[in-house]
C-alpha positions in Angstrom: 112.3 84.8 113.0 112.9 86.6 109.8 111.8 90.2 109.3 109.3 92.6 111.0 105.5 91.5 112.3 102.6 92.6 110.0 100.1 90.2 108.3 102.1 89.8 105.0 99.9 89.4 102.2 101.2 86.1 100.3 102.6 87.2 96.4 102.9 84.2 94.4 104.3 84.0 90.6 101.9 82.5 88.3 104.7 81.5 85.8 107.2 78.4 86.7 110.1 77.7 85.3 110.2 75.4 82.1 110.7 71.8 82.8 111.3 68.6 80.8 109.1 65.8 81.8 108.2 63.0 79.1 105.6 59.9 78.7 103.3 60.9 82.2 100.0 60.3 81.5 97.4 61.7 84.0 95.4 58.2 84.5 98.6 56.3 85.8 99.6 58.5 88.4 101.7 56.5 90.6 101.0 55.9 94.3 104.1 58.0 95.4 105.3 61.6 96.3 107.4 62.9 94.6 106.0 61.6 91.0 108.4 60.0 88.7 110.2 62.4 86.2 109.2 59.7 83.7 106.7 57.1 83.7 105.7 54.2 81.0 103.7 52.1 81.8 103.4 48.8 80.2 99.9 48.0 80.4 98.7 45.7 83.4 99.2 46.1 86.8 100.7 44.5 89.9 98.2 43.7 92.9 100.9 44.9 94.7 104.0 46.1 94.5 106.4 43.6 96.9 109.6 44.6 98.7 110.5 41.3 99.2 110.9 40.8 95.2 113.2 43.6 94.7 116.4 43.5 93.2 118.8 46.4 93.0 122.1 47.0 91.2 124.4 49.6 90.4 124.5 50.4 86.9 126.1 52.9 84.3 123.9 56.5 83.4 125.3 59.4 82.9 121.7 60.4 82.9 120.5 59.6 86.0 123.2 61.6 87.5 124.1 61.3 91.1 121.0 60.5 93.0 118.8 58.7 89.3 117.2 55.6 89.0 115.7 53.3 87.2 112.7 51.1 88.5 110.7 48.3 86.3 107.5 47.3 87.5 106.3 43.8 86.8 102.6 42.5 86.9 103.4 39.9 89.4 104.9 42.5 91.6 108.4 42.0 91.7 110.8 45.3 91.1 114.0 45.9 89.5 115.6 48.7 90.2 119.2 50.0 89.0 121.2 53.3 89.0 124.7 55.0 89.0 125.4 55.5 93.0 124.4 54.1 96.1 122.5 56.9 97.1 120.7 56.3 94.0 119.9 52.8 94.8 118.6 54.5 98.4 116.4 56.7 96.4 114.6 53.6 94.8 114.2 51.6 97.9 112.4 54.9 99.0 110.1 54.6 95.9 109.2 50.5 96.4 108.6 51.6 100.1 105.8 54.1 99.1 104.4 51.8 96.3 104.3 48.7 98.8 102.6 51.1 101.4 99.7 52.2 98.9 98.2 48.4 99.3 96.6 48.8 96.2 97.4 47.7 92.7 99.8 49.9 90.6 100.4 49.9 86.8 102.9 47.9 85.7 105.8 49.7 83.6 108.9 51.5 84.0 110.5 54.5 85.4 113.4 57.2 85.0 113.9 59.0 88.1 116.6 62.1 88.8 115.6 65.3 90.9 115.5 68.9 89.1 117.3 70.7 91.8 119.9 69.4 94.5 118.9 71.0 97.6 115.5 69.9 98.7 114.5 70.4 102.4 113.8 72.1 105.8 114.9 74.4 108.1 113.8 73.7 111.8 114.0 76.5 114.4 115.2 74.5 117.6 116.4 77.0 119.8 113.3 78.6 120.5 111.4 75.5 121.0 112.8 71.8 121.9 112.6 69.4 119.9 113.8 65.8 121.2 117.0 64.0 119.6 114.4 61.0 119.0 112.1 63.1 117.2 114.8 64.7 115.1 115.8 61.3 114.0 112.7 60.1 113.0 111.6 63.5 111.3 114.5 62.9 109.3 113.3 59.1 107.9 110.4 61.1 107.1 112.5 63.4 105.0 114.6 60.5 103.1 111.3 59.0 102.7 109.7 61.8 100.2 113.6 62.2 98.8 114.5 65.3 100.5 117.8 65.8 101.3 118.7 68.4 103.2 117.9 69.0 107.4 118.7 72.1 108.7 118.6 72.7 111.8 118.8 76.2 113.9 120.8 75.9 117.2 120.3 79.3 118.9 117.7 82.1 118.9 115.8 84.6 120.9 112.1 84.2 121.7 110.0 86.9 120.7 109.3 89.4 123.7 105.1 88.7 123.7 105.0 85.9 125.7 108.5 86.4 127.5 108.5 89.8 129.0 111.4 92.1 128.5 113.9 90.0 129.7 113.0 88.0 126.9 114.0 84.0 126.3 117.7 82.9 125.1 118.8 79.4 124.3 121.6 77.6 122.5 121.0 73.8 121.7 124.8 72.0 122.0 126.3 70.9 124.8 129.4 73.2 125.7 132.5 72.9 127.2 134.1 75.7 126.3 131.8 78.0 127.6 130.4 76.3 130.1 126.6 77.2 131.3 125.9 78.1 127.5 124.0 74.6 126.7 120.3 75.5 127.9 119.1 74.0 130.5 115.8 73.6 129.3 116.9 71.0 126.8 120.0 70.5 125.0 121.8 67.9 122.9 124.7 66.4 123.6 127.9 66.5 121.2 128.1 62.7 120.8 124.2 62.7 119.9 124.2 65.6 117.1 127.4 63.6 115.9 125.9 60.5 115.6 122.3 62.4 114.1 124.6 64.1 111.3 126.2 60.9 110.1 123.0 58.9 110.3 121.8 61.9 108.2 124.9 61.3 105.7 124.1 57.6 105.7 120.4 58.0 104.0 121.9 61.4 101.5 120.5 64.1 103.6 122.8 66.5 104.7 122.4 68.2 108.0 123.1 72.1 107.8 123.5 72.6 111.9 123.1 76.9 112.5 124.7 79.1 114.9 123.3 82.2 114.5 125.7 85.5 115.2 125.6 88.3 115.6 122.1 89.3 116.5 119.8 86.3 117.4 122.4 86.4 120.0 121.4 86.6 123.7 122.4 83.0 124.7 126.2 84.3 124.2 125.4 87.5 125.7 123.7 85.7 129.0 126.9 83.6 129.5 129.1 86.3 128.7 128.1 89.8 129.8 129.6 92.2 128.1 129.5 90.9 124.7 126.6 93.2 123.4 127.0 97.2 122.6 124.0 99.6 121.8 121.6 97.3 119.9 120.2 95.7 122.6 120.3 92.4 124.7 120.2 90.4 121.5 123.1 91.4 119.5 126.4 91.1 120.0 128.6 94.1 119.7 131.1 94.4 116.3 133.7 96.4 117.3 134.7 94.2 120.1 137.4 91.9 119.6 136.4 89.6 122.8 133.3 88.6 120.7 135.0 87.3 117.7 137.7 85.3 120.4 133.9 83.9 121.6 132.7 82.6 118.6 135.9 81.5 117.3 136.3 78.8 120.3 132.5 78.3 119.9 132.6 77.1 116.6 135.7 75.3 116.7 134.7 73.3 119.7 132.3 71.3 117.0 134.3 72.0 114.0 138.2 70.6 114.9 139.3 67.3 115.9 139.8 63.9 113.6 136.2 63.5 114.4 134.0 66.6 114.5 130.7 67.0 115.9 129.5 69.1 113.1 130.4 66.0 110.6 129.6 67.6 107.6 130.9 69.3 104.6 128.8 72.9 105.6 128.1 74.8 108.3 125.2 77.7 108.7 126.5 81.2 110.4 123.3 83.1 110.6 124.6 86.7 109.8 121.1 88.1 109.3 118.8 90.9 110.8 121.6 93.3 112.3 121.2 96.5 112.5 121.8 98.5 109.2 123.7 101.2 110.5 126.2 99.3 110.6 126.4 97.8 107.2 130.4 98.2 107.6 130.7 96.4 110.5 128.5 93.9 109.7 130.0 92.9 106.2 133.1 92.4 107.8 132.1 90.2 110.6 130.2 88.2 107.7 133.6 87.8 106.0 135.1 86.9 108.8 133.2 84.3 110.0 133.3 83.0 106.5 136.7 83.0 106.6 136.7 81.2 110.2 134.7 78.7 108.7 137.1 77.7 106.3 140.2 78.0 108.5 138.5 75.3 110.5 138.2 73.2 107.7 134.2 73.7 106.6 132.3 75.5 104.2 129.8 78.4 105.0 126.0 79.0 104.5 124.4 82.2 105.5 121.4 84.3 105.7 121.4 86.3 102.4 121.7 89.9 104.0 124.1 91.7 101.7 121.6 94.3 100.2 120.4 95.2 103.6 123.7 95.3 104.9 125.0 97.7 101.4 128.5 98.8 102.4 132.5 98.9 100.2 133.5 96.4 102.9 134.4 93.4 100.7 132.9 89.5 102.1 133.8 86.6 100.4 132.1 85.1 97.9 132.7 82.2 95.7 130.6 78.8 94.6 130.9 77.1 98.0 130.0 79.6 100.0 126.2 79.1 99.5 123.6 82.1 100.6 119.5 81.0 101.9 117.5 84.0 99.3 115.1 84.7 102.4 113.7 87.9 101.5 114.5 90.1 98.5 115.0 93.1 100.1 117.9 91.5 102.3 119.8 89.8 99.0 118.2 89.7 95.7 119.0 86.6 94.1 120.1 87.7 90.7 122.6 90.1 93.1 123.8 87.4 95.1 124.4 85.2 91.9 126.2 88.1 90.2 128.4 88.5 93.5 129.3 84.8 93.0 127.5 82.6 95.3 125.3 79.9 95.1 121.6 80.6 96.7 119.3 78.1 98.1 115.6 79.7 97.5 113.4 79.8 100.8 110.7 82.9 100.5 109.2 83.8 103.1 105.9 85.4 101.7 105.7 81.7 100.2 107.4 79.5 102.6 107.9 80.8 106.5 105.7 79.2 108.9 105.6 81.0 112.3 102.8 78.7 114.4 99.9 80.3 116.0 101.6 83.6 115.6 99.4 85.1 113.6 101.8 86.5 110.8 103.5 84.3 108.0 102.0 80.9 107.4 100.4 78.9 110.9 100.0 76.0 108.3 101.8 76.5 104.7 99.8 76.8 102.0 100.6 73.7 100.0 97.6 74.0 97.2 99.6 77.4 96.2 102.8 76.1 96.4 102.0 73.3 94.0 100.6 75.2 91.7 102.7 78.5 91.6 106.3 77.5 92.9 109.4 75.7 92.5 112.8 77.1 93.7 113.9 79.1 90.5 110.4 81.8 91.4 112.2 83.6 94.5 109.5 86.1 95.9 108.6 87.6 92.2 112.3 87.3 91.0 112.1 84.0 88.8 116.1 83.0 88.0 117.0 80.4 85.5 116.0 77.1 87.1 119.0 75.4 85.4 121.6 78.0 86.5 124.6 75.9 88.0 124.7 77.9 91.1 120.8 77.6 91.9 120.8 74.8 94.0 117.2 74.0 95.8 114.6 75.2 97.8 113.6 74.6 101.0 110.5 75.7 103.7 111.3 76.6 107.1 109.2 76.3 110.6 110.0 79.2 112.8 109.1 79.1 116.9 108.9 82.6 117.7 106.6 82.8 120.2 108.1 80.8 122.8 105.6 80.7 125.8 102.7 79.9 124.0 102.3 76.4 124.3 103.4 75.1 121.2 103.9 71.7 121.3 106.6 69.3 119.9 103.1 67.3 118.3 102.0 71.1 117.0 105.5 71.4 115.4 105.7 67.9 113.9 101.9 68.6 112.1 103.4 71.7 110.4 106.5 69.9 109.6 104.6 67.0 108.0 102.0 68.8 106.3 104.2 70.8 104.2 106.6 67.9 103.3 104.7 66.4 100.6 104.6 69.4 98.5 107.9 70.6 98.9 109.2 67.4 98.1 106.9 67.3 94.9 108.4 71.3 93.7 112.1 70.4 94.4 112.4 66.7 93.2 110.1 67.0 89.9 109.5 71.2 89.6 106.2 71.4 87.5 105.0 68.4 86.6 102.4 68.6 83.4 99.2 67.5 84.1 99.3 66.5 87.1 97.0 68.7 89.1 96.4 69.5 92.8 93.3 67.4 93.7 95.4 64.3 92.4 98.5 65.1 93.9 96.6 65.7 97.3 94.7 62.5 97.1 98.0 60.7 97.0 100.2 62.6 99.3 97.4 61.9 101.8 97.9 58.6 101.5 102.2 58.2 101.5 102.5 58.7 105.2 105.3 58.5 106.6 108.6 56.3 106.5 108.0 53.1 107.5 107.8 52.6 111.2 107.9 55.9 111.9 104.7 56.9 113.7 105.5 60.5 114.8 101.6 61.9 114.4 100.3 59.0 116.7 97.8 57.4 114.0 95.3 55.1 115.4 96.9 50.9 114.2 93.8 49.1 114.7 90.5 49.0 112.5 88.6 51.7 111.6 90.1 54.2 113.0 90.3 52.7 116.8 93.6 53.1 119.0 96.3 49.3 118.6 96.7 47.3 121.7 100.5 49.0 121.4 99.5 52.4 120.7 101.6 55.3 122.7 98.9 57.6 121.9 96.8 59.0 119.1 96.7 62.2 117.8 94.4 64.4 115.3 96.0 63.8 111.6 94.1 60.5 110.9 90.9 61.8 110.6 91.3 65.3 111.8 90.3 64.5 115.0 90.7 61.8 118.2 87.5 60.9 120.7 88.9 59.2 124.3 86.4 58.0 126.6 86.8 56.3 129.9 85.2 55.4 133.1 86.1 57.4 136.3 85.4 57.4 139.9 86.9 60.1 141.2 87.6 60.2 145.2 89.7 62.8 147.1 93.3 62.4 147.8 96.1 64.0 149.0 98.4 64.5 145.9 97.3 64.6 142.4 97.0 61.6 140.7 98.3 60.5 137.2 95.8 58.7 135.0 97.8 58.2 131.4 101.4 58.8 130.5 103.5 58.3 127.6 106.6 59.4 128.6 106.0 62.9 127.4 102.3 63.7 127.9 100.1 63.3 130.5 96.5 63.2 132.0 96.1 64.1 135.1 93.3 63.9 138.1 94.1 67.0 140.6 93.6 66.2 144.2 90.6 68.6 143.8 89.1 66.8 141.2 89.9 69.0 138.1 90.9 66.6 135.4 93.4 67.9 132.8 96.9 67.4 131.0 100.4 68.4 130.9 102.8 68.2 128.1 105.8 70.3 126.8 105.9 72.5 130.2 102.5 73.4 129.8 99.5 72.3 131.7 95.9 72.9 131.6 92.9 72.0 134.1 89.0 71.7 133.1 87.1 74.5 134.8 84.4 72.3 136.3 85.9 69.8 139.2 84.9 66.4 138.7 82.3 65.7 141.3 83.5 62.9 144.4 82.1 59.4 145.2 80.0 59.3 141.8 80.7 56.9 138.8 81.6 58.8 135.7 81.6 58.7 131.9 84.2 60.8 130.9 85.2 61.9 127.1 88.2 63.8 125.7 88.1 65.4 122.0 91.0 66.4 120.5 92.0 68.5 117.1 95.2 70.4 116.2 93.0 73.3 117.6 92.7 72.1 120.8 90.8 69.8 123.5 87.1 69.4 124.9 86.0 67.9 127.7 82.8 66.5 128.9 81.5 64.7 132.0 78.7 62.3 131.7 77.7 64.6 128.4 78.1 67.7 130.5 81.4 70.1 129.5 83.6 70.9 131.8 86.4 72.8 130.0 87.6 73.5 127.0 91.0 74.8 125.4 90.2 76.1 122.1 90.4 79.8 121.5 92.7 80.9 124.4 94.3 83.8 124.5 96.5 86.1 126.2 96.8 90.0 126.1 100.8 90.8 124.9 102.5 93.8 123.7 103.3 93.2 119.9 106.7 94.0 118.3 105.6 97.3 118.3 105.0 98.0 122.1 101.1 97.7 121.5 98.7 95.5 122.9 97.4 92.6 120.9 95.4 89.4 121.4 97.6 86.3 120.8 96.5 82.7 120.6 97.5 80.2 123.4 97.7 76.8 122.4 96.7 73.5 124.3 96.4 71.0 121.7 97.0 66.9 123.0 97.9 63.5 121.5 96.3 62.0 124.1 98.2 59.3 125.8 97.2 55.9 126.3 99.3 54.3 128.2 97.6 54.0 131.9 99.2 54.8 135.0 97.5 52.6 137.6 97.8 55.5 140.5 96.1 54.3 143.8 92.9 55.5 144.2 91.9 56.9 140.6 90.7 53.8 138.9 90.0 54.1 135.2 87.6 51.8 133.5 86.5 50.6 129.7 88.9 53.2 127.4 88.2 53.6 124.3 90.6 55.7 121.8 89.4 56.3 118.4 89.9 58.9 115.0 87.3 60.7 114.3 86.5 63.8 111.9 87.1 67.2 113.1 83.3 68.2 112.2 81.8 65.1 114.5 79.4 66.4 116.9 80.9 67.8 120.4 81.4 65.6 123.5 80.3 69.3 125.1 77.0 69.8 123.1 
């Protein structure tokens, strides 16, 4: 996590940067996130739009640029679609996806398509909280799918002391060989997976940014290798010790070397961020150094923008590939790390941090203001010229401080998707005249996701009810899911599982508490079920968290936990504990728990209680 806890009040820019946008008129919006940069249309419209009449072809612009296209809409819809590069060609097919999802008509006409900036994308803390390799790879369809083109991902952190005591939590993501014992055991991935995820990454036009973060955010290294850390604590390594460049040195070239690397990209993320300021010396030159190092091995660095907080003589190098994230101002101003030479990729905090069920930065970004006040040239109140060659993007990160507090991989992938659309919208098309938040909302709540990707569980069949092939539902349909089942429940001598996914499950204690485990976490309804009595039993579920009722009667209920912590601070403070579900649907069949007429439906968040 970036920067100290206190309820930041948000500061947005009214101003955006000029942008040029021609012939988009506000009543043929098209059924697609981000909206065109230009849009005819021809009068007449398609029924709908049909994949399997598209046609694609590389052809001369200069215009378009590297990732344009053009698209022609017909009334009987077919598409034609052409542009300069293959990735531009990918772009389209990414555009007749989204139209063919809307299942609605859309206007006939044509289309000139190029993004304003070239970085456009996420930042995913991972080493404070799991995420699978299977979820990765479908988050980032979900990314080429709104045309953003840039995953990165942060390997290794430090879990904030609330939830983890003083001994705090440490992990590191990558399977390691060369210091063995460093690849947490609580979930890592292996070298020849990330591999493989970077260049399926490459293959679609988003680039993966993979982090290791040195030298504070540091206590993995320090756990495998005591010794390593000086007088700042169990997170950060110490800088006057050579043994701790000769660590990160191997470290990084364990994934950087070879004909084949496992970090199979052009850039690589160092971290460098959040070290003490007393030693601003020391600190610039371990920066330059593992800039250097970087390059040695054949890569190019990204960083943390730090450099104002870290004010020293102590020269780091700087030049147009080595590109700097503009976190907060008072770390590196932007104009000052442009003047210095680098190129910045804008990610505010105040605007675009979101730290879930923390209760500090966003839980949930807050898209309505992004639309309408930013776009990566407005950097925390420093607006820089949105056409400078060295301004590259934007991006919005999800931070997972507070490991222990039952955050879910489903909690995390709501964030992640929620903020997508409008990021997407900011970096591909900036400002976009006339087109204004209630429209845009009505039509990014439509886009989904990629197709056959299926990552918040949303119900297949009719009106809202759970497919015969459903894994499980979840909450984003309608805002809300409502499972009810049958249930006889009759002592035993083990627990018994009632539903299982693979990676969730409901669960009938041998005492008769029903509940559900997922993520590490569990939870149990206060009231037991009672034996040897035939039961209705009903589960309601929203990103806040479950409710459970027996034959209309509650029996437990997860929303509005908490736990008494010490804060950053040392002082005591009320956090939230979360125990969200997408319930899972997929029955067990464990002897003697026999579970009868399911039904799994969306439902809205407001509908009345199963407990009332």
């Amino acid at each position: 996590m970036r920067a100290m806890e206190k309820k930041h009040s948000v500061v947005f820019v009214a101003a955006l940067c000029a942008t040029a946008v021609f012939g988009v008129q506000a009543q043929s919006r098209l059924p697609m996130v981000p909206q065109p940069r230009e849009w005819k249309p021809s009068g007449g419209e398609a029924a709908r739009v049909d994949p399997a009449k598209a046609t694609y072809a590389i052809k001369e612009d200069d215009a378009l640029g590297a990732e344009g296209y053009a698209l022609a809409i017909a009334a009987d819809g077919s598409v034609a679609a052409t542009a300069p590069t293959e990735q531009g060609l990918f772009w389209a097919r990414r555009t007749v996806d989204q139209l063919a999802a809307a299942k609605s008509p859309v206007p006939a006409g044509s289309m000139r398509d190029w993004p304003k900036y070239r970085v456009r994308g996420v930042m995913l803390d991972v080493g404070r909280k799991f995420v699978r390799m299977e979820t990765l790879r479908a988050l980032l369809k979900d990314l080429a799918h709104y045309k953003m083109n840039e995953f990165h991902v942060h390997l290794n952190d430090d879990g904030a002391p609330q939830f983890t005591g003083p001994d705090g939590y440490s992990a590191f993501r990558l399977e390691c060989e060369t210091h063995p014992g460093l690849a947490a055991k609580d979930g890592h991935y292996t070298k020849a997976e990330f591999r493989a995820f970077m260049k399926e990454a490459a293959a679609m036009g988003v680039t993966v940014i993979p982090e290791i973060d040195s030298p504070a955010h540091s206590g993995c290294f320090i756990k495998c290798k005591p010794g390593l850390d000086g007088k700042y604590g169990r997170t950060h390594l110490a800088l006057d010790k050579p043994e701790v460049r000769d660590f990160m040195e191997k470290l990084f070239a364990e994934y950087l070397d070879g004909p084949d690397p496992v970090f199979a990209g052009k850039y690589v993320h160092v971290g460098t961020d959040e070290y003490d300021k007393r030693e601003a010396e020391n600190f610039r030159a371990y920066t330059d150094w593992a800039f250097r190092m970087v390059r040695r091995h054949g890569h190019e660095p990204r960083a943390w923008g730090s450099l104002d907080h870290a004010a020293g003589k102590t020269p780091v190098l700087a030049d147009r590939d080595v590109v700097m994230d503009i976190w907060h101002n008072p770390y590196y101003d932007p104009v000052h790390a442009l003047d210095a030479g680098y190129s910045i990729v804008a990610i505010p905090d105040f605007n675009l941090y979101v730290v879930p069920a923390a209760g500090y930065y966003f839980d949930y970004l807050d898209t309505k203001s992004i639309f309408e006040t930013w776009e990566p040239c407005v950097i925390a109140g420093r607006t820089v010229d949105a056409n400078h060659p060295r301004l590259l993007g934007g991006k919005f990160a999800i931070w997972n401080d507070l490991t222990g507090n039952g955050i879910s991989e489903d909690d995390v992938i709501d964030r992640f998707l929620h903020a997508v659309p409008a990021i997407a919208e900011k970096t591909w098309t900036g400002a976009l005249p006339g087109l204004d938040w209630k429209t845009f909302a009505a039509i990014a709540a439509r886009t989904g996701e990629a197709p056959g990707v299926n990552l918040q569980d949303r119900a297949s069949g009719p009106d809202g009810a759970a497919g015969a092939n459903d894994r499980a539902i979840g909450w984003s349909g309608k805002g809300a899911w409502r499972v009810s089942f049958g249930l006889r429940f009759e002592p035993a001598p083990r627990d018994r599982v009632l539903f299982d996914d693979g990676t969730s499950q409901v669960v009938l204690r041998k005492d008769g508490a029903i509940g559900f485990a997922r993520d590490g976490y569990d939870w149990f309804a206060d009231r037991p079920l009672p034996a040897g009595k035939d039961l209705a039993v009903e589960f309601f579920g929203t990103k806040e968290g479950v409710k459970v009722s027996a034959d209309g009667a509650p029996i437990g209920d997860t929303r509005g936990r908490t736990r008494l912590c010490r804060d950053w601070g040392g002082k005591m403070k009320s956090y939230r504990v979360v125990r969200t579900l997408h319930f899972p649907l997929a029955e067990a069949h464990h002897p003697g728990a026999t579970v009868k007429n399911l039904e799994a439906r969306e439902a809205c968040a407001d509908a009345a209680d199963p407990a009332k």
